[in-house]
ZAMARGU-4260 file (C-alpha; in steps of 0.2 Angstrom, whole numbers, plus 5000, padded with zeros to 4 digits):
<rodrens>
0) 5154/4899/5352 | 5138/4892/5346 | 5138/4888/5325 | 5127/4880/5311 | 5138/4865/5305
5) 5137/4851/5294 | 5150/4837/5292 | 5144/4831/5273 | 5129/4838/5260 | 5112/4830/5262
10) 5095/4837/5268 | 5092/4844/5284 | 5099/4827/5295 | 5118/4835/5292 | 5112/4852/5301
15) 5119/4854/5320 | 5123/4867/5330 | 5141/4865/5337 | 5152/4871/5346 | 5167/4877/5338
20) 5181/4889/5341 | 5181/4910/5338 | 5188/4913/5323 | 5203/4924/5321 | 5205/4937/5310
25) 5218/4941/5297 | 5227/4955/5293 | 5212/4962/5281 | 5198/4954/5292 | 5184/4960/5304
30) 5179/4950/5318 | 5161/4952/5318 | 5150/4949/5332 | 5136/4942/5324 | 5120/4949/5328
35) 5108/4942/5316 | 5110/4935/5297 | 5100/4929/5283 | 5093/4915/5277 | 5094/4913/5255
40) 5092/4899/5246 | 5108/4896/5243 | 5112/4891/5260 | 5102/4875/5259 | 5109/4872/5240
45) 5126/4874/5247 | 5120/4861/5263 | 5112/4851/5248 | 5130/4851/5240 | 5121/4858/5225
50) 5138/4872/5223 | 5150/4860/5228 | 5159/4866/5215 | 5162/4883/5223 | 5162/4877/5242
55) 5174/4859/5240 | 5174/4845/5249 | 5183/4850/5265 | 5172/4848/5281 | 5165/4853/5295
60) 5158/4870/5286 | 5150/4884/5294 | 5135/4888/5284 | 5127/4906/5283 | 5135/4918/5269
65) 5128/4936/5274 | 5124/4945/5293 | 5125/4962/5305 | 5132/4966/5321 | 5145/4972/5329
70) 5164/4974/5327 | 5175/4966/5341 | 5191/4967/5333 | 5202/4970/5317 | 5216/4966/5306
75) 5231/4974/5307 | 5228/4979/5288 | 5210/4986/5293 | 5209/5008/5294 | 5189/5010/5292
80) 5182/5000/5305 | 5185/4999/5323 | 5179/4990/5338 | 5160/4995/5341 | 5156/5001/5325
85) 5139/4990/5320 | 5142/4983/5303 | 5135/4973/5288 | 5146/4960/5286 | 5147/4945/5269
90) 5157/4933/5270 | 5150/4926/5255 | 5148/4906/5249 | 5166/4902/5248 | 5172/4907/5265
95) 5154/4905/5272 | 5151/4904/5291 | 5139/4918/5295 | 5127/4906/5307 | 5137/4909/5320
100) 5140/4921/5337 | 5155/4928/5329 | 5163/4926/5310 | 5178/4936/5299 | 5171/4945/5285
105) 5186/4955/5274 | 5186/4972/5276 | 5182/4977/5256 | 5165/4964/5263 | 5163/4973/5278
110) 5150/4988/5278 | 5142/5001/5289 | 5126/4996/5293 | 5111/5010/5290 | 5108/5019/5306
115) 5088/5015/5305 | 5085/4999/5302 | 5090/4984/5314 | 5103/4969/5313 | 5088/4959/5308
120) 5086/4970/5294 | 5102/4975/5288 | 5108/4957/5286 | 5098/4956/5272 | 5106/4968/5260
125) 5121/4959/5251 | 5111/4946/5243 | 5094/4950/5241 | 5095/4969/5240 | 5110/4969/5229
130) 5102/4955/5217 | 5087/4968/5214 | 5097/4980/5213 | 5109/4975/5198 | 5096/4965/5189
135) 5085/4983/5187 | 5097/4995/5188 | 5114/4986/5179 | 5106/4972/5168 | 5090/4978/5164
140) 5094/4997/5162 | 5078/5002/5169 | 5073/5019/5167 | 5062/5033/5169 | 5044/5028/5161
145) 5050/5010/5158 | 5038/4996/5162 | 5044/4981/5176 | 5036/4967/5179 | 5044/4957/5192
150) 5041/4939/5196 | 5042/4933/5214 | 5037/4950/5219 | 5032/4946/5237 | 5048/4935/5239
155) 5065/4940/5247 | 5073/4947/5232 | 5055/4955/5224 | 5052/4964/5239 | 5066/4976/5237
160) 5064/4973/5217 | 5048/4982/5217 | 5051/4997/5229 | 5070/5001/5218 | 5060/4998/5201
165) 5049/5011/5208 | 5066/5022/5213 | 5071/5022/5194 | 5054/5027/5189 | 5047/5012/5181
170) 5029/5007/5181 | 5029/4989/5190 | 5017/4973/5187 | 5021/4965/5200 | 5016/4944/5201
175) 5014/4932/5218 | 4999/4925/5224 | 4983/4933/5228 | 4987/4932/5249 | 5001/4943/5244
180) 4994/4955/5233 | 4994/4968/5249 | 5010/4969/5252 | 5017/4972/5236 | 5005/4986/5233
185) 5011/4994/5249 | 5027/4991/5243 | 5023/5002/5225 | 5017/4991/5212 | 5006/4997/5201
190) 4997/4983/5198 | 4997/4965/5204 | 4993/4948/5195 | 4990/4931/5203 | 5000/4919/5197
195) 4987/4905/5200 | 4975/4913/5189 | 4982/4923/5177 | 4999/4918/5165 | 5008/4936/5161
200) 5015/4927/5146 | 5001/4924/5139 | 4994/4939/5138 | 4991/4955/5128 | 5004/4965/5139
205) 5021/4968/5134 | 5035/4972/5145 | 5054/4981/5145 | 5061/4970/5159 | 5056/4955/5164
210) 5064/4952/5179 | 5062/4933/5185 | 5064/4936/5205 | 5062/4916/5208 | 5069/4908/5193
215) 5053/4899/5190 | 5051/4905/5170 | 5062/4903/5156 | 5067/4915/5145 | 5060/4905/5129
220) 5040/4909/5139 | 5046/4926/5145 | 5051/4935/5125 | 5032/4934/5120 | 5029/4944/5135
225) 5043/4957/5129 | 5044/4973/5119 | 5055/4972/5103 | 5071/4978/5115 | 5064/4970/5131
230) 5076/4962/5142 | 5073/4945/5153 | 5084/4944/5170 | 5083/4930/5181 | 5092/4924/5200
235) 5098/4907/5190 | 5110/4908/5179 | 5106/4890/5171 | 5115/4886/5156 | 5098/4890/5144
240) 5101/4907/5151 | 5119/4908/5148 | 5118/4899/5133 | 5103/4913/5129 | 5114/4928/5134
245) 5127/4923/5120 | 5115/4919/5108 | 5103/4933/5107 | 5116/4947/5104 | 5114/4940/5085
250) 5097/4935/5081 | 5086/4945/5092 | 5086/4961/5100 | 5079/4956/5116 | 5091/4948/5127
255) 5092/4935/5140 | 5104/4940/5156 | 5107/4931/5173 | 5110/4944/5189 | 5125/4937/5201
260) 5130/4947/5216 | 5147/4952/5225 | 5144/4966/5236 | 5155/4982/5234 | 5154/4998/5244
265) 5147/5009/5231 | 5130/4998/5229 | 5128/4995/5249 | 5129/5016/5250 | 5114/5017/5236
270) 5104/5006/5248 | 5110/5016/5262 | 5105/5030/5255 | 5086/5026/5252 | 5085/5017/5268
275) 5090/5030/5277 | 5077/5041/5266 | 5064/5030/5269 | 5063/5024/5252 | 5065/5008/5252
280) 5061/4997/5269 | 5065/4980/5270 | 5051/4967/5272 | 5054/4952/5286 | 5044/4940/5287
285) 5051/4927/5300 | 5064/4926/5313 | 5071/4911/5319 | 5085/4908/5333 | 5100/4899/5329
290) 5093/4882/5338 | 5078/4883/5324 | 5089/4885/5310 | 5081/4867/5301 | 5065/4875/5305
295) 5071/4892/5294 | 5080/4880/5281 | 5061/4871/5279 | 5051/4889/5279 | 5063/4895/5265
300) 5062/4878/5256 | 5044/4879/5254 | 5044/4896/5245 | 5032/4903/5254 | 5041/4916/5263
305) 5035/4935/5261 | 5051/4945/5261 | 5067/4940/5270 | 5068/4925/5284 | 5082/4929/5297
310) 5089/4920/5311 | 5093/4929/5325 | 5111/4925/5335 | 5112/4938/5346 | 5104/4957/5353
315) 5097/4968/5338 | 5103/4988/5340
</rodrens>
């Protein structure tokens, strides 16, 4: 089968597309059939070696960490798939090898994938979807009436970010640049601020969560921007933010978190559910084949994506 490889960390001259062997399952696994998966920054940090400390030292790797398609065989241990059944399937940044025709997810990673959305868009919902997901719902505790500004809104992560903040009845000042000011209004936001000309933390407007989709602002120029209670959530959990989620429980009450992700089957079913409502859509912006996975890794790199980047391995249902 066809795979994204690299043999060492470096930039995008350790990228190839191999051949390797089809993986066999365990007794707990499901051989997935992959029809497409999703592209997140931490695929190229992990190629960068950036998370060597979670991935290790052994080479070749398979890259890719999250994908759809369909279920060509199970593990002896596995009750609740069966061949055919089309599939969400996260393998997740230690086992990795979701850029490829065929990769083993375990069955407790293994989900059904919403009937009416396609492969494209249904690889996107263990990392990003879930990320905006906990950070609103779990870290920041948003609720009826609350006030969400989001920043990154157009992005991967932000995209889903706005339309749940909108689910849990927040008002959402969403930021991202003025091209993309649209999209994030058809999306839900109440109101949009372009980051090029206007700085949310300096300004009168004061916010219950603060939900740093893109890492880009630290928690020290997010608490001015925050009520007395307000809560600051970011993607990176960098050690000022760790060091800031300890800290603040004693000297202040608004508190600095950091939003990591391991998909279980209770969350996927709460996106499944408003999927499948037509609440809550999933914004994809490019699709790429496996062959123009250096051309993804660059389009993701440059942070100008609008919603999800996928590459595409095989037929979309």
């Amino acid at each position: 089968m066809k795979a994204v490889t690299i043999s060492r960390y470096g930039g995008n001259e350790v990228v190839e597309v191999a051949d390797v062997p089809v993986p066999t399952p365990g007794e707990d696994d499901v051989l997935i059939k992959v029809h497409a998966a999703s592209v997140n920054p931490v695929d190229w940090k992990i190629r960068n070696g950036m998370l060597k400390l979670f991935t290790g030292r052994s080479f070749p790797k398979i890259l890719g960490s999250e994908c759809a398609g369909e279920v060509v065989e199970t593990g002896a241990n596995v009750r609740q798939f069966k061949k055919g059944d089309f599939v969400i399937g996260y393998p997740g940044i230690k086992r990795l090898a979701a850029f490829a025709e065929y990769v083993c997810a375990d069955k407790g990673s293994t989900f059904v994938k919403p009937g009416n959305v396609s492969s494209e868009e249904a690889s996107t919902l263990p990392i990003a979807g879930l990320t905006a997901l906990r950070a609103l719902r779990d870290l920041g505790k948003v609720a009826e009436g609350g006030h969400v500004l989001i920043n990154g809104a157009s992005g991967g992560v932000g995209t889903f970010a706005v339309q749940i903040a909108k689910i849990l009845g927040a008002r959402v000042t969403a930021v991202c640049s003025a091209s993309n000011a649209a999209l994030v209004q058809d999306l839900g936001a109440d109101r949009v601020l372009d980051y090029a000309h206007e700085d949310f933390t300096k300004g009168g407007e004061r916010f219950d969560v603060v939900f740093d989709a893109i890492a880009k602002r630290s928690f020290a120029e997010c608490k001015r921007a925050m009520t007395a209670k307000g809560v600051y959530v970011s993607t990176l959990p960098s050690p000022s933010v760790l060091l800031n989620q300890y800290l603040t429980r004693f000297f202040t009450r608004k508190t600095a978190k950091a939003v990591m992700v391991k998909p279980n089957a209770a969350d996927m079913e709460w996106m499944k559910k408003y999927i499948e409502a037509g609440k809550l859509r999933v914004v994809v912006d490019k699709v790429f084949s496996l062959e123009q996975i250096k051309e993804a890794f660059i389009y993701s790199e440059s942070g100008k994506a609008k919603g999800k980047i996928v590459v595409r391995t095989g037929e979309s249902e």
